[in-house]
N, C-alpha and C positions, 0 to 999 in steps of 0.2 A: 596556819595550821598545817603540820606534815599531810600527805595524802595519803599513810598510811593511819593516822587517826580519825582521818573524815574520811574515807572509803575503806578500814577495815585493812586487814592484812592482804599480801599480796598472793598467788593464786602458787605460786611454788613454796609460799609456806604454809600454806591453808593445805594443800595438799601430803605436805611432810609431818603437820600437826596430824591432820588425818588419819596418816599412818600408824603415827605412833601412838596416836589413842586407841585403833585398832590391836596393837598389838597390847598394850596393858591392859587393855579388856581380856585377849587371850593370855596375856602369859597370869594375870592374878587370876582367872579361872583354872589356867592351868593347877596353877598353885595350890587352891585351895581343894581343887579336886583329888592331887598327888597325897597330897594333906591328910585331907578324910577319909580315902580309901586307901592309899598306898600301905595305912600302919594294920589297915584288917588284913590285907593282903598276905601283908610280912610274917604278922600275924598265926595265918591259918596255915602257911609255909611249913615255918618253924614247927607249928606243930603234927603236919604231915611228915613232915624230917626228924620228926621226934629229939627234937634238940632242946633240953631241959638246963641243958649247964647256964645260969646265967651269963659269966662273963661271956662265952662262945655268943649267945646271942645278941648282947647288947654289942660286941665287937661286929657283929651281921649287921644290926641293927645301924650303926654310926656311917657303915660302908653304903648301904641301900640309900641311908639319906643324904650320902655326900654322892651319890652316882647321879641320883634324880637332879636333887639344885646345881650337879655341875652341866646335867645336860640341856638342864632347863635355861641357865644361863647360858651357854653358849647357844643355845638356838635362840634365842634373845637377843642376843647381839648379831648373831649371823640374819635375821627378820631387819633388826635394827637399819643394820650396813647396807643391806637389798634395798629398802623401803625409800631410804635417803637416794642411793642411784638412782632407783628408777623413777622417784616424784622429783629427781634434781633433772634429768633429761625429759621427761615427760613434757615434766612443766615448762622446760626450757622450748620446748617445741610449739607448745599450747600458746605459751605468752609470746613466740615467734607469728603462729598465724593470728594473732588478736590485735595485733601491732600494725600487723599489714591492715587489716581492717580497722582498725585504731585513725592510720596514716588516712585513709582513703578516704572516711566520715569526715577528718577532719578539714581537707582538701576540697569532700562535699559543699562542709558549710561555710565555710569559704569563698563559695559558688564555681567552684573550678568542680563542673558538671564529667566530665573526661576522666576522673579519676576513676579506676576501678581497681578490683583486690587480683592480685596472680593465683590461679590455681596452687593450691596446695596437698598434700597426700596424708590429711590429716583425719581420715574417716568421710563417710557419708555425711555427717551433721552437719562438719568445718564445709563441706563442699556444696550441700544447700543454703546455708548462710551467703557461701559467697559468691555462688549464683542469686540467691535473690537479693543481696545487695548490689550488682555489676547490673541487674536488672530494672533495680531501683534509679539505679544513675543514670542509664539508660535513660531510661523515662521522665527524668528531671530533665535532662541533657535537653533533649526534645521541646517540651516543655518551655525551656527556657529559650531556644531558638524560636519558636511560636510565638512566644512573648514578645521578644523582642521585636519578631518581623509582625505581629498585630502591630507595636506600637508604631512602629516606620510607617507602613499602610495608613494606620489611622493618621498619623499628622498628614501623609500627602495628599490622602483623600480629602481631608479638612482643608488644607492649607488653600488649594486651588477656589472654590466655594468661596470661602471665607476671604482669600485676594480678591475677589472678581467684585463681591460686595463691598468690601471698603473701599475699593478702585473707582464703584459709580457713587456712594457715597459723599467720596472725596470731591468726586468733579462733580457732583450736586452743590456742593457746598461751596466751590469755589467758582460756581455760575459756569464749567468748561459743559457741562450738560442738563438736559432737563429732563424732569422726575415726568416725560412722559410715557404713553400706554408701554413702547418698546423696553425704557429702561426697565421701566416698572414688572414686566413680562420677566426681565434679563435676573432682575433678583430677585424675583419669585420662584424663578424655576433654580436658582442658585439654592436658596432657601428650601424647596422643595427636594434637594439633592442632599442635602445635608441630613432634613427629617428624616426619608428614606433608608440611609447609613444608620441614624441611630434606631430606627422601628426596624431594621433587619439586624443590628447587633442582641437587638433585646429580641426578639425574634428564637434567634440563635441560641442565647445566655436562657431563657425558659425551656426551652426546650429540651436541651442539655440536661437543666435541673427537673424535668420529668415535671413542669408546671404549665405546657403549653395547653391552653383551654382551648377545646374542641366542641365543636356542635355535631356529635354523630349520629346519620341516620342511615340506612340501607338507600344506596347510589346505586345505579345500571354503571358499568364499564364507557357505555357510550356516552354519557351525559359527562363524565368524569372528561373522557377528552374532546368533545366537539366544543366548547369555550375556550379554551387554549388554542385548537387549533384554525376557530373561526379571528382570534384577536392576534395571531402573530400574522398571518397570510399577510397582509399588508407589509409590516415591516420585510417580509423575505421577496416580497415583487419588488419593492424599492432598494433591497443589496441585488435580486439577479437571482436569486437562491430558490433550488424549487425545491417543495413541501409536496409530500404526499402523507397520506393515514393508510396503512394495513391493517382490517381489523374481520374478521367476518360477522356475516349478522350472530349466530349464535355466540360471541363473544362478547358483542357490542349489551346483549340482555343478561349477562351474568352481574348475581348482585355483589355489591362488596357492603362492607361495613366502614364507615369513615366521614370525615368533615367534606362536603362537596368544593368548598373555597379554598382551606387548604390542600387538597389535591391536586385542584385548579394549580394554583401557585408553584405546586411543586413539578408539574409539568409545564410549565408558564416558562418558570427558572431554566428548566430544561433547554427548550426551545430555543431561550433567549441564547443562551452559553454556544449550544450550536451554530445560531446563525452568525455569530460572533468570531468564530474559528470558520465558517466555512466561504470561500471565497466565491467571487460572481460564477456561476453556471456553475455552481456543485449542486449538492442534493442535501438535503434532510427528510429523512421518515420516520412516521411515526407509525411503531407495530402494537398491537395488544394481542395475545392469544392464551389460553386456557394451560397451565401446567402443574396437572395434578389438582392438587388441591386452593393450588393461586391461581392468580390471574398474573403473568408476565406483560409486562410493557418496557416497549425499547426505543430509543430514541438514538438512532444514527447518524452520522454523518460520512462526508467525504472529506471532510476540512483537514486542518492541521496535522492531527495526531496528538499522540502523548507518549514520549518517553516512559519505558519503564521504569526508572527509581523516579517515575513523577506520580503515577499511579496511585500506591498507597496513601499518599497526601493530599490526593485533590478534593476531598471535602471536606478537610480541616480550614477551618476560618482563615481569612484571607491569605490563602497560600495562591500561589500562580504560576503556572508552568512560566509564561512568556512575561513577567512585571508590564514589562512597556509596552507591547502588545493588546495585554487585555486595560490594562489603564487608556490606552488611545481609543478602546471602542468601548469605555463607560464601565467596563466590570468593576465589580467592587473586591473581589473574591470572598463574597459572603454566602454568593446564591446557589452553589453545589454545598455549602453546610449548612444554608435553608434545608434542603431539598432531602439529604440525609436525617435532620432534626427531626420531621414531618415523616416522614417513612418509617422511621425507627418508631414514631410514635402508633403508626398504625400497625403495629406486631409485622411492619417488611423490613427488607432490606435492598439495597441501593449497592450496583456495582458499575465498575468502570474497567472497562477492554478497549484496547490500542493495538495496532502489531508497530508501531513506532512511527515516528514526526512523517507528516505527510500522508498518510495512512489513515485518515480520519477516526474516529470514537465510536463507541457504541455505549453507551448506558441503559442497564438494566435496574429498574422495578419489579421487585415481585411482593403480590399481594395477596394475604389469605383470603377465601373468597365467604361469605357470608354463609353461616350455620344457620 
């Protein structure tokens, strides 16, 4: 079936119909108005001119009506002739920028994310369209790079786990090893690597969808971080890495409102990420102090750093400044979009400051403090 019978007429003839329906509206009201009053008109003339000679009149009379229909026709056609110009370049402009944006959707679904429409000078309307479509791509674009670098991450983080277990497996079954305490230890903790990966993707994926179930009660600031920072000290004396807490007493008894385990976790996360980037004899601290109406908490380092076009990205699910870096000391890059999940969830927000690589981090917490 033509596309002019399944979608209708096309937008420079919709528009030239238009016209011309507009104009036969006017010109038969013209008509009938010229009509009905023009012969009172002529009419009350004649007899203010006291013109009684029949022929004299009716010879008035045949002029007056051949003046009106000749002028009424030519303005009719001169309407006509205009209407057709300007809905033939009009449209010719219109279906020029719908084309582009035509071109661009179709390029979209195609999955060619990079597509975007060129500015055009076709009004304000054409020009937010084709910002929030360039916008729209954008965002897909992204999107689909996320996509794809989840799935990469996910098979290597799998992949490794899932080698290491069919490897003892294997040499179980061909008698090269025994199913004892160590092996057994070897794939459990494999096994445990994997549940972890998937209770932090769902972790993640709830949260997001605004379904992370919480146990809230009114927490002290202090209590929130003395279990974090009593269960890393060990892992940071075994890298070299010193840990300190900044907190004052009156900050330490400000209440909050929130989950006391997820907090835990999400300063937990923190810590771990830190001491991960920070090399032997750096630092890590942890601060909490009062601002305004939150409670601010920060967690520093001296380590690495973080590029700025890396910033924006790092608590989107397994994104990674260094891949091979944080894969060598265990990251998953799930636990800064834990930690965002869980904050977003407690009405905070979660920021990250760098002056650049070598320069160590600073992540900020801020928390509305309990009404």
């Amino acid at each position: 079936m033509p596309a002019e019978l399944r979608w209708g007429w096309k937008l420079g003839t919709r528009l030239l119909a238009s016209s011309v329906l507009v104009l036969a509206v006017g010109t038969g009201t013209a008509w009938v108005v010229a009509f009905i009053t023009g012969q009172v008109i002529f009419h009350d003339h004649m007899i203010m001119a006291e013109a009684t000679d029949p022929p004299v009149v009716a010879h008035a009379r045949e002029a007056f009506e051949a003046a009106w229909t000749l002028s009424l026709s030519l303005a009719l056609l001169a309407a006509f002739l205009a209407s057709i110009v300007i809905s033939f370049f009009l449209s010719r402009r219109m279906v020029g920028a719908l084309n582009k944006v035509r071109q661009a959707a179709a390029h979209v679904a195609q999955g060619d994310y990079s597509a975007r429409v060129p500015e055009g000078s076709m009004g304000a309307e054409f020009a937010e369209l084709t910002s929030a479509f360039n916008r729209m791509a954008g965002e897909l674009d992204h999107v689909e790079q996320t996509r794809k670098r989840l799935l990469s991450d996910l098979a290597h983080e799998m992949r490794t786990p899932i080698a290491t277990v069919d490897g003892y497996l294997e040499a179980i079954s061909d008698g090269v090893a025994e199913p004892d305490e160590t092996t057994l230890g070897l794939l459990r903790e494999q096994v445990q690597r994997l549940t972890r990966l998937a209770q932090d993707i769902s972790l993640v994926s709830t949260a997001e969808e605004g379904r992370l179930s919480m146990r809230r009660s009114l927490v002290m600031v202090g209590e929130i971080l003395d279990n974090p920072m009593t269960q890393a000290r060990n892992k940071y004396v075994v890298r070299g890495v010193t840990l300190h807490c900044e907190v004052d007493e009156s900050t330490r008894y400000v209440m909050l409102s929130g989950d006391w385990d997820r907090m835990g976790q999400v300063l937990t996360n923190l810590l771990d990420n830190a001491l991960r980037h920070t090399p032997a004899d750096g630092q890590v601290i942890l601060r909490a102090a009062q601002a305004g109406a939150c409670v601010r908490i920060q967690v520093s380092d001296t380590g690495d750093g973080i590029a700025a076009e890396h910033l924006p990205h790092i608590f989107e699910r397994f994104y990674r400044v260094d891949t091979a870096r944080d894969r060598e000391h265990g990251g998953s890059g799930i636990g800064l979009a834990i930690v965002r999940s869980i904050v977003e969830a407690h009405g905070g927000t979660v920021t990250a400051q760098s002056e650049g690589q070598g320069k160590g981090t600073l992540m900020t917490i801020e928390l509305p403090i309990a009404r």
